[in-house]
DOVEX-910083 format. One record per atom (N, C-alpha, C, O): residue in one letter; x, y, z. Coordinates in steps of 0.05 Angstrom, whole numbers, plus 5000, padded with zeros to 4 digits. Layout:
N
aXYZ
...
This chain:
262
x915394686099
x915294566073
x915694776051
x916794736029
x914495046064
x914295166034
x918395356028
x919595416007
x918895386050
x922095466053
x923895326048
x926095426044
x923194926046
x924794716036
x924194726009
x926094715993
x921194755997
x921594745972
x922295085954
x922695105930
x922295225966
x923295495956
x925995445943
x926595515920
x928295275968
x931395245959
x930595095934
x931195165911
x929094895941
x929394675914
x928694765888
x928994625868
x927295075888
x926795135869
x928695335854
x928495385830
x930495435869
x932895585863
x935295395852
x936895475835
x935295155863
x936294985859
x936294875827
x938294825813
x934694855822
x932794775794
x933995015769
x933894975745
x934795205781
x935295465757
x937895275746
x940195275736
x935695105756
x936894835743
x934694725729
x934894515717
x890293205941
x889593415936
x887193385947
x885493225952
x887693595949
x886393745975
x882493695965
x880593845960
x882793375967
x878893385953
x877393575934
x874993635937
x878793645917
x877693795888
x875693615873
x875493375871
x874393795865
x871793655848
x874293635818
x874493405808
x875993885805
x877193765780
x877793445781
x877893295800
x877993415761
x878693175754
x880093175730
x880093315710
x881392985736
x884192795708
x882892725692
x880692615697
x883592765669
x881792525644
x882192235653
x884092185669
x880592045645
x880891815649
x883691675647
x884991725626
x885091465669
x887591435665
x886491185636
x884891005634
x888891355613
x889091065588
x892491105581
x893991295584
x892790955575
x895690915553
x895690905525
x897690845511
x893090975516
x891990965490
x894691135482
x895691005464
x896291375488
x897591615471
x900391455474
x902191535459
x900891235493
x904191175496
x903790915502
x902090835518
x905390795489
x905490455482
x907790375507
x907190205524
x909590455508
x911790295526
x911690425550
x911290665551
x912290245577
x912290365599
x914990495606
x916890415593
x915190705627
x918290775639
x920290595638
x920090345637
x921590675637
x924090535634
x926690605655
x928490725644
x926990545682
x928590725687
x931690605701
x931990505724
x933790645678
x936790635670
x937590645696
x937090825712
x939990335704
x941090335731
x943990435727
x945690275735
x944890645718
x946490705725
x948890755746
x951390775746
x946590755765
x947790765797
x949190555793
x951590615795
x948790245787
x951190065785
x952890035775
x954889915784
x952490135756
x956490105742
x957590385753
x960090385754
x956390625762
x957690775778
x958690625803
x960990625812
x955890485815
x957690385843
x959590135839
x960490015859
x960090055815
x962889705800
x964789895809
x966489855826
x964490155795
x967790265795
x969390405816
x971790405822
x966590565829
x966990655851
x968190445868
x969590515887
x967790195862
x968190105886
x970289935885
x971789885904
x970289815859
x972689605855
x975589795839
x977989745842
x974889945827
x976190075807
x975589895782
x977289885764
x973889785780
x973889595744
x973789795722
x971889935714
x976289765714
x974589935682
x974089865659
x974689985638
x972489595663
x970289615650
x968489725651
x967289745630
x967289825673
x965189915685
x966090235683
x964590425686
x968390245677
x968590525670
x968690575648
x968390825646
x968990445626
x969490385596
x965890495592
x964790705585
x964890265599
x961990335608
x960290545610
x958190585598
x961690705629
x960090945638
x960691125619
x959191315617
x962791105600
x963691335584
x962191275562
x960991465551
x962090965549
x959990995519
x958191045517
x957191195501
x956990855547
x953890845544
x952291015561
x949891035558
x953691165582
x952091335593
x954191605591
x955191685612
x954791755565
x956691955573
x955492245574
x956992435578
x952692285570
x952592545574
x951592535612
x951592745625
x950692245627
x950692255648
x952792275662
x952692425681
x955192145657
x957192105668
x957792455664
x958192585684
x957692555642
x958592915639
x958193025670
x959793145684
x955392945675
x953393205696
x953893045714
x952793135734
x955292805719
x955892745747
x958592865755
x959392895777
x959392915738
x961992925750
x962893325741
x964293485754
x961493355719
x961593685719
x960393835739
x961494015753
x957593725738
x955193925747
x954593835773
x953293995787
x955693525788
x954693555807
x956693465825
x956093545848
x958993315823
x960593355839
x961693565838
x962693625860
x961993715822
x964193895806
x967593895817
x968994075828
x968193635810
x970893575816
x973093605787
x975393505784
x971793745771
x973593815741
x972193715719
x970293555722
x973193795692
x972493675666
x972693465665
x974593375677
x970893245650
x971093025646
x972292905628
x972292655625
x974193155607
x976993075587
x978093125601
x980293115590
x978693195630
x981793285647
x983493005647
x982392805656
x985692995638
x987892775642
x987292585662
x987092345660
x986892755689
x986792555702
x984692475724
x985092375746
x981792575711
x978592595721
x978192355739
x977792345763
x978592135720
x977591815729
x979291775754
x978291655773
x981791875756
x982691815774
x981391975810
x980491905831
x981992185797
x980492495818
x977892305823
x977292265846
x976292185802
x973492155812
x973191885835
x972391865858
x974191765820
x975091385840
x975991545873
x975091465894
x977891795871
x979291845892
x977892015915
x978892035938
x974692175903
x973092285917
x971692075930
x970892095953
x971291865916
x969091665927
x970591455946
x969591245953
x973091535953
x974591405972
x973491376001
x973191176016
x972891716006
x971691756030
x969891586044
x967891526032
x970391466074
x968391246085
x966091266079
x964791096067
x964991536090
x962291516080
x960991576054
x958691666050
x962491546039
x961891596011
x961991286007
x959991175996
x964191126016
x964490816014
x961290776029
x959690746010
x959990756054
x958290636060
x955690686043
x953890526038
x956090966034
x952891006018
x952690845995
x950490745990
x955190765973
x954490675954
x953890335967
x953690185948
x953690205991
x953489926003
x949890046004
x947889935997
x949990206011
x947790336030
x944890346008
x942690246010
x946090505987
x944590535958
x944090245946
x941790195937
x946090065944
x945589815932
x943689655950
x942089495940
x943889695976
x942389455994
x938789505989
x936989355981
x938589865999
x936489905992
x935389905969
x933189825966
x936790005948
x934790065918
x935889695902
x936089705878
x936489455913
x937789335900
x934489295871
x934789255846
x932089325886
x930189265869
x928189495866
x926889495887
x927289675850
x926389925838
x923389845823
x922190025811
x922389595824
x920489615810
x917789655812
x915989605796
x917589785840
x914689935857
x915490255851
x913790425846
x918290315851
x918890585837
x917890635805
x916690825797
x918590425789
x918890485764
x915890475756
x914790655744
x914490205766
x911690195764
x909890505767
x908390585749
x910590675795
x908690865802
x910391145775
x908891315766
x913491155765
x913191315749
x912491255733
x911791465721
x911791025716
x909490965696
x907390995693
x906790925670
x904691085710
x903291055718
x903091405714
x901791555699
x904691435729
x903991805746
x905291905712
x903592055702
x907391875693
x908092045679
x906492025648
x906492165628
x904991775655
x902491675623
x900091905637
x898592065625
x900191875662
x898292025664
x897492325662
x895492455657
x900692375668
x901492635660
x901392725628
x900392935620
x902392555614
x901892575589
x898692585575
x897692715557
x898092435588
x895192495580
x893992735585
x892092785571
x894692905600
x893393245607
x895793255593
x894893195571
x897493275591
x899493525584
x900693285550
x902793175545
x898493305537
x899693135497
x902193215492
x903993045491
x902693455490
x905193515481
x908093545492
x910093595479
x907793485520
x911093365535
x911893125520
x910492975506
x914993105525
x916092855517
x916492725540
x916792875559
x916592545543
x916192345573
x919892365579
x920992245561
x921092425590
x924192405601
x925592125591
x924291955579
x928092115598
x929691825600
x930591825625
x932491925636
x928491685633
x929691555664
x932391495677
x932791255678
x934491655688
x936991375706
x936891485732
x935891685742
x938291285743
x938891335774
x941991375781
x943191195768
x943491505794
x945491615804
x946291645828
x944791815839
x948191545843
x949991635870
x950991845866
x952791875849
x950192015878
x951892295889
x952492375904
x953792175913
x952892595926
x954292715949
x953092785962
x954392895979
x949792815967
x948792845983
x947993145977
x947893335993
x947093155937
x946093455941
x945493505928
x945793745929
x943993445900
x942293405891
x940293245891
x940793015896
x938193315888
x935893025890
x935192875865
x934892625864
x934893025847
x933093025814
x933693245797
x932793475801
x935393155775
x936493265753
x935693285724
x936093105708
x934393515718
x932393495687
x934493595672
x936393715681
x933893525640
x935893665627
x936693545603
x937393305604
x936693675577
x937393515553
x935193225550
x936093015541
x932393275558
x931192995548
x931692765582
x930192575589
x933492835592
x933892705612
x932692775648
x932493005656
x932092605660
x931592585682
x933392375708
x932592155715
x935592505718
x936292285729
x934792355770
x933792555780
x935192125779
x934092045799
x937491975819
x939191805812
x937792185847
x939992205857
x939792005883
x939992105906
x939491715879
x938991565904
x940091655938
x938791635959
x942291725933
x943591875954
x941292075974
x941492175997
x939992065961
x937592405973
x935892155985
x935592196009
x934891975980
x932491765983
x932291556010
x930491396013
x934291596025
x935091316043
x933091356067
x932891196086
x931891526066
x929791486097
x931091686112
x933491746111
x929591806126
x928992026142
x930591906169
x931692086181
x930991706177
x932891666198
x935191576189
x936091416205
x937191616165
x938791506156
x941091726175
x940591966178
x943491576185
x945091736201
x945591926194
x944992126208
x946891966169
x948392206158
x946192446154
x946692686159
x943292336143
x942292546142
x941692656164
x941392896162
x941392556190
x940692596219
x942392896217
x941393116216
x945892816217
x947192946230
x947593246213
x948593426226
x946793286187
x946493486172
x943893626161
x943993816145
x941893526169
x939293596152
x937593636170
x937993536192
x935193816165
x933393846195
x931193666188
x930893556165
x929593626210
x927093456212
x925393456188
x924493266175
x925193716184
x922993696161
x924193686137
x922493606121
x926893736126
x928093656110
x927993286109
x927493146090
x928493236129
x929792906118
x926892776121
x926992536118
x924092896126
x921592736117
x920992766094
x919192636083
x922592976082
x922492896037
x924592776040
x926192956036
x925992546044
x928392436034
x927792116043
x929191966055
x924792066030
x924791776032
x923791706009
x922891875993
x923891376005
x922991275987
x920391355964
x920191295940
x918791475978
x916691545978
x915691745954
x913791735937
x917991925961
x917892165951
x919992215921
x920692435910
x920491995914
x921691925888
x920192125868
x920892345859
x916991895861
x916891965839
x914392265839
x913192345820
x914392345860
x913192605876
x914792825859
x913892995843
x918292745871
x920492975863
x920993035838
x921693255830
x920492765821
x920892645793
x918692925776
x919493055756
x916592955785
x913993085763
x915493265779
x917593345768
x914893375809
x915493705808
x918293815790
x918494005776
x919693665796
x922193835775
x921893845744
x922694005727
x920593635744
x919293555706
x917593785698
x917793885676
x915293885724
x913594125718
x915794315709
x916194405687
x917294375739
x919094625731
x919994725713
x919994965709
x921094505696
x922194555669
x921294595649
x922094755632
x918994445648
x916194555635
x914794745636
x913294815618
x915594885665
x913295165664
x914795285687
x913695295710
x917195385682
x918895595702
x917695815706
x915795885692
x918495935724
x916996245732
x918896315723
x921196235723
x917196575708
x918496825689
x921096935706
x920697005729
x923496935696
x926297065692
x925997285719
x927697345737
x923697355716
x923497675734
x922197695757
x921897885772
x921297445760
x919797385787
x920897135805
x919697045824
x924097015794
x924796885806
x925497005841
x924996885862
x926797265837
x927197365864
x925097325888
x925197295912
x922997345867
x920897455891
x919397155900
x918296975886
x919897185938
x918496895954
x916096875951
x915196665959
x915196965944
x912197025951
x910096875919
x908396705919
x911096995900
x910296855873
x911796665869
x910396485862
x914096605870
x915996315874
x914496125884
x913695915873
x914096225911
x911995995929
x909795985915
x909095765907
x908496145911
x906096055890
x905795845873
x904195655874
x907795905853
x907995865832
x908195425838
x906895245826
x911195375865
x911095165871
x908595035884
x908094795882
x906795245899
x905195115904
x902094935885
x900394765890
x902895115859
x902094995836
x901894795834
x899694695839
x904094655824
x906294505815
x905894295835
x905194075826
x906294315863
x905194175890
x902794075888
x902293845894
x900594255878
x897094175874
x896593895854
x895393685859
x898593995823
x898893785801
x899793615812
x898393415811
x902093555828
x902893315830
x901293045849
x900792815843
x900593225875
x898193115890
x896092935873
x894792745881
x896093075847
x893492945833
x894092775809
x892492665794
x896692775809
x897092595788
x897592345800
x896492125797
x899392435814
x899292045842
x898192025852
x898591825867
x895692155856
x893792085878
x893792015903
x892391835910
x895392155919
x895992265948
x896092455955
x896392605936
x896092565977
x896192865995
x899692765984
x900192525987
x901392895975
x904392895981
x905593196001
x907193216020
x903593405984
x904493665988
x901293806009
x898893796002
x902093876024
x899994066048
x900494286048
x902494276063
x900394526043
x900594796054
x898695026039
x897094986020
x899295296053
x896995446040
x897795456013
x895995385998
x899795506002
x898795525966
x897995335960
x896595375940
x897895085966
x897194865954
x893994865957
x892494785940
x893194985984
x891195015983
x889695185972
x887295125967
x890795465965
x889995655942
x889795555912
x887995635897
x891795365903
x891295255880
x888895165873
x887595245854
x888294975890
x886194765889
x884194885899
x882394725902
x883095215909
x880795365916
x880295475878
x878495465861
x882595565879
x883095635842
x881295415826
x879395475811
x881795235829
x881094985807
x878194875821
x876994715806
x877394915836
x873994875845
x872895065833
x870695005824
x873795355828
x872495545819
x873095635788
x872295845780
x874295485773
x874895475749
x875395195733
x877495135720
x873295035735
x873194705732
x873894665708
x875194465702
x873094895687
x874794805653
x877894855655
x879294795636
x878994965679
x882095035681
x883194725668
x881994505667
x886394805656
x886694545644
x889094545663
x889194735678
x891594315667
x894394365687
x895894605666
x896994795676
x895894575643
x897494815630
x897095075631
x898995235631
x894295135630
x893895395640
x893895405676
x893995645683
x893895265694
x894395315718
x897595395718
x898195635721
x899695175713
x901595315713
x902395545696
x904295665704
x901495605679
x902395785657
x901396035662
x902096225647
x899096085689
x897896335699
x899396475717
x900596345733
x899496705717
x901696915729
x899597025751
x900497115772
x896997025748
x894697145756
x892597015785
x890397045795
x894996865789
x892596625806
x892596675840
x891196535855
């Protein structure tokens, strides 16, 4: 676990029965619940039919997503290149690029046990942490390589990463303990740790080093455990965190992550 989430954290340069406790869950500080933008469908209209309306679409109303899909994460060219839309329709040709977006629609056709638990987990987040801005939720088909994308106010969600731990393709490329984070499950788990990250990166000068990296995630691993209220994350930092926070009960999550010292 802690060598899968190490990559994911390089990636990103992009509980354990504690007496702490959460403040009381309220919504008193945020009136509207998550919201989270299906994008993935009018990506998968065009992908699949070529409609361009649905591409007309992707360009008004979702264009700084459509940017990072196609800059940052296929990286198949600029998204002013002459002839992008075409290059892009022509990547997603590939069979199994054809079955995932069948694959993505069958399973996620309905999201609202997802959207519910990030409502839930990110009011609650807000409530320890007042001064975050809560993200803009969407969801996205990709290639099988990103999971969760922060950035500019945004958070998108890479369904492609999500299909279940026995899904073929991941079988044939991903190891065991990799494809047991690649379920449903672990959505809105992935959703806060990258949201932390961005929030509270390790210092410029300690990215090299495994050892405070892992720390630092195992932080980040402790918070999340406790904001959804499940074991998600097991390992010794996680378990050092949460020895930290029995023995320092006024600790707040901002000074946990924000400590270099722990």
């Amino acid at each position: 676990m802690q060598k899968v989430y190490g990559i994911l954290f390089l990636l990103m340069l992009l509980c354990v029965g504690c007496e702490w406790q959460l403040k009381p869950n309220s919504t008193d500080t945020v009136d509207a619940a998550v919201q989270v933008e299906r994008y993935d469908r009018i990506e998968t209209l065009y992908l699949s039919t070529g409609d361009p309306s649905a591409l007309q679409q992707m360009n008004t109303s979702y264009p700084m997503q459509t940017r990072m899909l196609i800059e940052d994460i296929l990286r198949i060219g600029k998204v002013n290149e002459p002839q992008i839309n075409s290059k892009f329709l022509h990547f997603f040709q590939d069979t199994t690029l054809q079955q995932l977006l069948v694959d993505v629609k069958q399973q996620y056709d309905n999201m609202d046990d997802v959207q519910e638990e990030l409502t839930s987990s990110f009011l609650r987040l807000k409530e320890e942490l007042p001064t975050i801005t809560i993200p803009r939720f969407y969801t996205q088909v990709g290639s099988f390589d990103q999971s969760i994308i922060v950035g500019m106010g945004m958070l998108g969600i890479s369904l492609d990463k999500y299909l279940g731990s026995d899904y073929p393709f991941y079988i044939d490329h991903y190891t065991e303990e990799q494809r047991r984070l690649m379920v449903r499950q672990m959505i809105v788990p992935d959703c806060l740790a990258f949201f932390l990250l961005s929030q509270f990166p390790l210092s410029p000068n300690l990215i090299g080093n495994t050892e405070e990296r892992d720390k630092h995630m195992g932080r980040i691993q402790w918070v999340v455990n406790e904001i959804v209220g499940r074991k998600v994350f097991a390992n010794d930092n996680v378990v050092a965190a949460d020895s930290y926070m029995k023995r320092h009960k006024q600790t707040g999550i901002d000074e946990l992550l924000s400590s270099k010292n722990i």
